[in-house]
C-alpha positions in Angstrom: -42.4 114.6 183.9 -39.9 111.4 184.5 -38.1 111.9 187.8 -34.3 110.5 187.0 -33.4 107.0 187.7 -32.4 107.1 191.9 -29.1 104.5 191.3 -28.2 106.7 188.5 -28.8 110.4 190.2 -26.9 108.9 193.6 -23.9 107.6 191.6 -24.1 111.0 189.9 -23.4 112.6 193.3 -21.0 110.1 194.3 -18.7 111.1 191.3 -19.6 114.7 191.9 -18.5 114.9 195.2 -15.4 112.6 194.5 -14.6 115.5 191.7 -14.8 118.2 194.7 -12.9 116.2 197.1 -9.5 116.2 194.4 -10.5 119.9 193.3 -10.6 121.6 196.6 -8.1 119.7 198.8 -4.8 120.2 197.7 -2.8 123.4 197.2 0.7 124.0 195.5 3.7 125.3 197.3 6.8 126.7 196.2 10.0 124.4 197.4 13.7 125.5 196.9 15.9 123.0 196.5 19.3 123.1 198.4 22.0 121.6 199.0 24.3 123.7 201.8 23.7 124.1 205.1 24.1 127.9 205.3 20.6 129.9 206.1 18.9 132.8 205.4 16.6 135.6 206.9 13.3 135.3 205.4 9.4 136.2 206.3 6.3 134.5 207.1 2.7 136.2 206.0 1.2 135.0 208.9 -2.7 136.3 209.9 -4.1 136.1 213.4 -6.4 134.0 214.2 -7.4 135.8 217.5 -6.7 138.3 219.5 -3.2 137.8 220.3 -0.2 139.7 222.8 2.9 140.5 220.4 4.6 138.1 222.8 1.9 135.5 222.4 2.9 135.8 218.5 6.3 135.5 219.1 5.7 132.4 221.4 4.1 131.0 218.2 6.9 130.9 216.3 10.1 130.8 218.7 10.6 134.3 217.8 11.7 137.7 219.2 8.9 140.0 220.0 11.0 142.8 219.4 12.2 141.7 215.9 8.4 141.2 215.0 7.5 144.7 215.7 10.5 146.3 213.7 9.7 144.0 210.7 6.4 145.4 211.0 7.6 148.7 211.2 5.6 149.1 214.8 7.2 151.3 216.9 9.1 149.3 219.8 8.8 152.5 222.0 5.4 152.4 223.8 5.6 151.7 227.1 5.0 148.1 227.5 4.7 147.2 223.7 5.3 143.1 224.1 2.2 142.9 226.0 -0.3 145.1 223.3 -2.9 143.0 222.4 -3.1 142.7 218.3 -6.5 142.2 216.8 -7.6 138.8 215.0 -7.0 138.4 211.8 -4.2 141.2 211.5 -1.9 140.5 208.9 2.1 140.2 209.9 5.6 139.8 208.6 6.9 136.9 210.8 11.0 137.2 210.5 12.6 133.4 210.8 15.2 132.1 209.9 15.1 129.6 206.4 17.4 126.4 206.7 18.2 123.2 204.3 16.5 120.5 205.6 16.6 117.3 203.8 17.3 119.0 200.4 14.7 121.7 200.9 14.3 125.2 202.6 12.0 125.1 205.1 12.1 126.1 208.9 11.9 123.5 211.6 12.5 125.8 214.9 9.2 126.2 215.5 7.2 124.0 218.1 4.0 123.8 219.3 2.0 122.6 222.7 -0.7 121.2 221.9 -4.2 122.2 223.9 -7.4 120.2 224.9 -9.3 119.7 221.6 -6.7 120.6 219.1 -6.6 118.6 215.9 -3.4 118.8 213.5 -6.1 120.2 211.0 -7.0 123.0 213.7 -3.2 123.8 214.4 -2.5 123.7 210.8 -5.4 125.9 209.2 -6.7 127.9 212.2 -3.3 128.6 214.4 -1.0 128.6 211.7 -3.2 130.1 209.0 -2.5 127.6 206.4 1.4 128.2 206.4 1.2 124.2 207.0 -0.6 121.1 206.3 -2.1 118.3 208.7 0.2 115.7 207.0 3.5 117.7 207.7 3.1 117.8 211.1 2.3 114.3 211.1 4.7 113.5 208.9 7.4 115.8 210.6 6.6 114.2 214.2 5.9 110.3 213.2 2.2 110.8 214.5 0.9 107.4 213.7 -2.9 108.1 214.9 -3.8 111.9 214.0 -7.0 111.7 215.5 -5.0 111.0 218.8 -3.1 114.1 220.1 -2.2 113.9 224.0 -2.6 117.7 225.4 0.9 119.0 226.4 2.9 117.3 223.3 5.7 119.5 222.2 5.3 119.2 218.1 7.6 120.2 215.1 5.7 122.9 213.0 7.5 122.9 209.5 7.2 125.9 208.0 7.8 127.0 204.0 10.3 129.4 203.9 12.5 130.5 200.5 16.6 131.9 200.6 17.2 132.0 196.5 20.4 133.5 197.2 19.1 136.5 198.8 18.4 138.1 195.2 16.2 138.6 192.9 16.7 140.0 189.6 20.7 140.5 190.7 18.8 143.2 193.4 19.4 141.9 197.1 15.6 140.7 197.8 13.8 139.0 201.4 11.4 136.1 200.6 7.9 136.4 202.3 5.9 133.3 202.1 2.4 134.0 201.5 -1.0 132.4 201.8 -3.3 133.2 198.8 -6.9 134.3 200.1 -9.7 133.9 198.2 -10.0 137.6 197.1 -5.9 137.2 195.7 -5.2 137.5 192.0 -1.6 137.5 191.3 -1.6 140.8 189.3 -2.9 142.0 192.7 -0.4 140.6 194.8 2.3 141.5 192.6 0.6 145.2 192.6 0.7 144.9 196.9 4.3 143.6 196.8 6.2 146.1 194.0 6.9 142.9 192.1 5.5 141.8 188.5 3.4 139.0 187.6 6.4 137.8 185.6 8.9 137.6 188.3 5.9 135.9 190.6 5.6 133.5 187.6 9.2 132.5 187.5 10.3 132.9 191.3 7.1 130.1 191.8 7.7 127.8 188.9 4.2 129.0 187.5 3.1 127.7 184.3 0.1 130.6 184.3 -1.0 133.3 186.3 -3.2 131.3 188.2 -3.7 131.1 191.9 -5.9 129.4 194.2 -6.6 129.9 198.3 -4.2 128.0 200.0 -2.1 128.3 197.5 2.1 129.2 198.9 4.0 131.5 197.2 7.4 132.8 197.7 7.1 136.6 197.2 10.4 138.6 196.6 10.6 142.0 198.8 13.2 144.6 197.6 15.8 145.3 200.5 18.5 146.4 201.8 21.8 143.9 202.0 24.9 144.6 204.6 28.2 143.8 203.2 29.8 142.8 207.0 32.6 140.4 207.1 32.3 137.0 207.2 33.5 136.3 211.0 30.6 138.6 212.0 27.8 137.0 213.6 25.1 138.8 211.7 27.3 138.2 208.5 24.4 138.2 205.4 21.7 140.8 207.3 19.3 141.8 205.0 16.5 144.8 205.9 13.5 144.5 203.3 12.3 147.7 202.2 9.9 149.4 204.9 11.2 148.0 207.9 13.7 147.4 210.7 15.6 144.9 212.2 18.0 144.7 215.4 21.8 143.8 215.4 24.4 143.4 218.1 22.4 142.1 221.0 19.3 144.8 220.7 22.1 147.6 220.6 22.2 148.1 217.0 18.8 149.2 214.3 19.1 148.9 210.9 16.5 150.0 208.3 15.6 150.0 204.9 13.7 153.0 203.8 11.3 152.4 201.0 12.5 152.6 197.8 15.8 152.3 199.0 18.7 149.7 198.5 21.2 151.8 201.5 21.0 150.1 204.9 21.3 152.0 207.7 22.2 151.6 211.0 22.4 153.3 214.3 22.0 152.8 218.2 18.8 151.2 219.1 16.8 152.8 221.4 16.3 149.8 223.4 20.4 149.6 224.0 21.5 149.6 227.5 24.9 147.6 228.0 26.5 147.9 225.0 30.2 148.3 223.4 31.6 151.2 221.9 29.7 152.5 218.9 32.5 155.7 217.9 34.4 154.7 215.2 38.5 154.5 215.6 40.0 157.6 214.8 37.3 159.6 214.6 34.7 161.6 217.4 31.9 160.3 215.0 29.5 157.6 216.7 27.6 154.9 214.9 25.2 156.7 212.1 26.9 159.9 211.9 27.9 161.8 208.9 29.8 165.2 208.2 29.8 167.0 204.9 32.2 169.4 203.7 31.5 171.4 200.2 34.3 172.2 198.0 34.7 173.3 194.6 35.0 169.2 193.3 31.8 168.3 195.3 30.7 167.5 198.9 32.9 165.2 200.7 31.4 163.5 202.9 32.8 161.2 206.2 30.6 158.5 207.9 30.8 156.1 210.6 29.0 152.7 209.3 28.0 149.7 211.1 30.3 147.0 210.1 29.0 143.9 212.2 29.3 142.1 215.7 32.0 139.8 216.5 33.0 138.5 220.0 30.7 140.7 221.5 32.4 143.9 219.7 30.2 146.0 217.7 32.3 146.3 214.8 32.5 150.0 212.9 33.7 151.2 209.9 35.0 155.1 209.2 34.4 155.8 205.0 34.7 158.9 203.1 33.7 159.3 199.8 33.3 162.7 197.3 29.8 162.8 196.1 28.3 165.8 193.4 25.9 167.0 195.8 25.5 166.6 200.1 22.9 164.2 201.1 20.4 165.7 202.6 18.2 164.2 206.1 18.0 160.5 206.2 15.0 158.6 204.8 13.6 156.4 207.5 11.0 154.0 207.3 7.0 155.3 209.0 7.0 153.8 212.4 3.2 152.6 213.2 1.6 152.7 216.0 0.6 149.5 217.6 -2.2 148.7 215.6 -5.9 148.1 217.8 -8.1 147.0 215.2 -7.5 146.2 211.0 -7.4 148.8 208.5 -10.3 148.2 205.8 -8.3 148.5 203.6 -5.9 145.6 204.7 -8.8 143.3 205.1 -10.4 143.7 201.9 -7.9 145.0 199.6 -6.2 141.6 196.9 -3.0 141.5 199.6 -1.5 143.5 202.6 0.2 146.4 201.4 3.9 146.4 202.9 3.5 150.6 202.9 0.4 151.1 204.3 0.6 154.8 205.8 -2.4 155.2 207.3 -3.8 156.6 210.8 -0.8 156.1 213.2 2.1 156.1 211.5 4.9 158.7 212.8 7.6 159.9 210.6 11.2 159.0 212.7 13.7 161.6 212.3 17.2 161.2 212.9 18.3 161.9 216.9 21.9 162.9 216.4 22.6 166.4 215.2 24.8 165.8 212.3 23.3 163.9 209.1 22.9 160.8 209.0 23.8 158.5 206.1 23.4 155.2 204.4 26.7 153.8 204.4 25.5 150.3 203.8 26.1 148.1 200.6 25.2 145.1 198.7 27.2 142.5 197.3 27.7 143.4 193.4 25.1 141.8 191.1 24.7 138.7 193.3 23.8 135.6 190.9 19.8 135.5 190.6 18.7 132.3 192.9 16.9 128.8 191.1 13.2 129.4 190.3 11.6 126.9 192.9 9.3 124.0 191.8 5.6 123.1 192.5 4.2 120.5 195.4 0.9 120.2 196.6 -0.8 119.5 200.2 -3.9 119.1 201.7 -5.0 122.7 202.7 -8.5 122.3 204.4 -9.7 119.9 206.7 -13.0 121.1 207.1 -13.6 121.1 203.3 -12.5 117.3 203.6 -14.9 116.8 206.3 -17.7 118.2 204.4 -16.7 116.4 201.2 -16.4 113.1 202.7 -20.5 113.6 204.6 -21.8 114.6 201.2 -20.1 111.4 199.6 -21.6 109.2 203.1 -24.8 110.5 202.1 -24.6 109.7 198.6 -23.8 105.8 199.1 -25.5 105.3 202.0 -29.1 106.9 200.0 -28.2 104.8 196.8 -28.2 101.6 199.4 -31.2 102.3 200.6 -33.0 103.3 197.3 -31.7 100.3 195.6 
């Protein structure tokens, strides 16, 4: 049998692994254009890469520990809950804040310290799981030599993040900015998520329903949208379905309960110097309801959160006549603080944002009168701009390996030659 010509067969590898270097490295990402400088609340899918304190997590990001927990739906009330250790690769809804920055959303709070033999490839694709790419930290921070990174440097982490209006579909919406893992398919992620493979499609700029690891989407949550003045300083809070969030200095919790579009707020359990939470002429406190039948219906009274201003929680006293009472509130499962990764959430297409399984405690209301959503939405806000496509380098260990097999190739064609 004729072995193949060596120049030929070595060239023939050369191309190959040229091919593999453009196929492999890059990876789109969804960008909103902007143009204000007003911001949004919005979520990171962020996926340890160790074992990791909450507080350690939140040190990541410049974030509140508490706040991760709630948007997690982790119950804040285990005795010393900022220092449980969460297991690697446990999957979490980071909460950040989403800004216009040079005509895009993105977050730029975030900074990082870097350690004795980190690499922008390592913070990007180990400690950040992929969120970002070598070249926008370099490019972010003006590192001129990459491969030089003095231990103790404070960098910029830019971080993809998507506002859209806070809507999607006209239904008040939180943006979670996901990494796609190998095992994704978008029909599976839109399964995880409540979404459709349409809505994906056009929220992502997507000509088809492909995906690829690395891959950024913007992934639309259903939620719960306040309707709080615009002089308050938590003017625009949004709870996505599923979770909580805190308000008013830690003294106020508001959740979403699945399936819902109602927020609901009451005292948090964590508050301790707060201001008056009883609504003005009324004995009703923040989250309490009182229902009266009468032959036209049930009317029902109940004392909303309305908002923190000048270091006032803000209330708000509504009555309205319904066709039936409400019954008990509907409160999102509280989890306890996970120790190790359900099976399900490691193998399954995406994490499932109402996982129920062992840990999870049903919260009831504390107050003995019925609670009540009293929260609204802004009507049938205008559906936000389908985002457009970019691309970044996503692994650079696949570059590393790439780039040998292409060393080998030349280097054995010079020597066959």
């Amino acid at each position: 049998m004729k072995t193949p010509d060596k120049p030929i067969f070595h060239l023939f590898l050369t191309l190959l692994a040229s091919t593999l270097l453009f196929t492999t490295t890059t990876a789109k990402s969804t960008i909103e254009p902007c143009s204000s400088n007003d911001t949004c609340n919005s979520l990171l899918g962020y996926t340890l890469y160790t074992d990791l304190k909450v507080s350690e997590v939140a040190s990541l990001f410049q974030v509140d520990p508490i706040s991760v927990l709630l948007a997690n739906a982790i119950d804040i009330s285990y005795p010393d809950v900022e220092n449980h250790i969460l297991p690697s690769n446990l999957f979490l809804k980071i909460p950040l804040t989403c800004s216009c920055v040079d005509g895009i959303r993105k977050s730029v709070s975030t900074r990082y310290k870097t350690r004795p033999s980190d690499t922008l490839g390592s913070i990007a694709d180990s400690v950040y799981g992929g969120l970002v790419s070598a070249e926008q930290i370099q490019e972010a921070n003006s590192v001129n030599d990459p491969s030089v990174l003095d231990v103790g440097t404070s960098l910029v982490v830019p971080l993809p993040c998507a506002c859209f209006n806070g809507s999607d579909n006209a239904l008040p919406a939180v943006y979670l900015s996901y990494v796609v893992r190998g095992v994704d398919t978008l029909a599976g992620i839109a399964r995880r998520y409540s979404t459709t493979v349409t809505d994906l499609m056009n929220v992502n700029a997507m000509g088809a329903p492909d995906v690829s690891s690395g891959d950024i989407l913007a992934v639309p949550l259903s939620a719960c949208a306040s309707n709080f003045p615009k002089y308050a300083s938590d003017f625009g809070l949004i709870v996505p379905n599923g979770s909580y969030a805190l308000a008013a200095g830690h003294c106020v919790q508001c959740s979403c309960a699945l399936g819902s579009r109602s927020l609901y707020c009451e005292p948090a359990s964590l508050a301790v110097s707060c201001s008056s939470m009883q609504c003005r002429n009324s004995n009703l406190m923040l989250g309490n309801i009182t229902v009266q039948q009468s032959s036209g219906g049930c009317n029902v009274t109940t004392c909303d959160y309305n908002g923190f201003a000048n270091g006032t929680i803000l209330t708000m006293l509504s009555t309205s006549l319904q066709p039936r009472c409400p019954g008990p509130q509907q409160f999102a499962p509280l989890l306890a603080p996970p120790d190790t990764v359900p099976k399900d959430l490691m193998y399954a297409p995406a994490p499932s944002p109402d996982y129920d399984g062992p840990g999870s405690i049903a919260s009831s209301p504390r107050s003995s009168v019925i609670p009540s959503g009293g929260g609204s939405f802004p009507g049938n806000p205008a559906n936000g701009p389908a985002g457009s496509i970019s691309t970044a380098n996503v692994s650079s260990l696949s570059y590393f390996f790439i780039m040998l097999l292409i060393s080998i190739s030349s280097f054995s064609f010079v020597f066959s030659s």
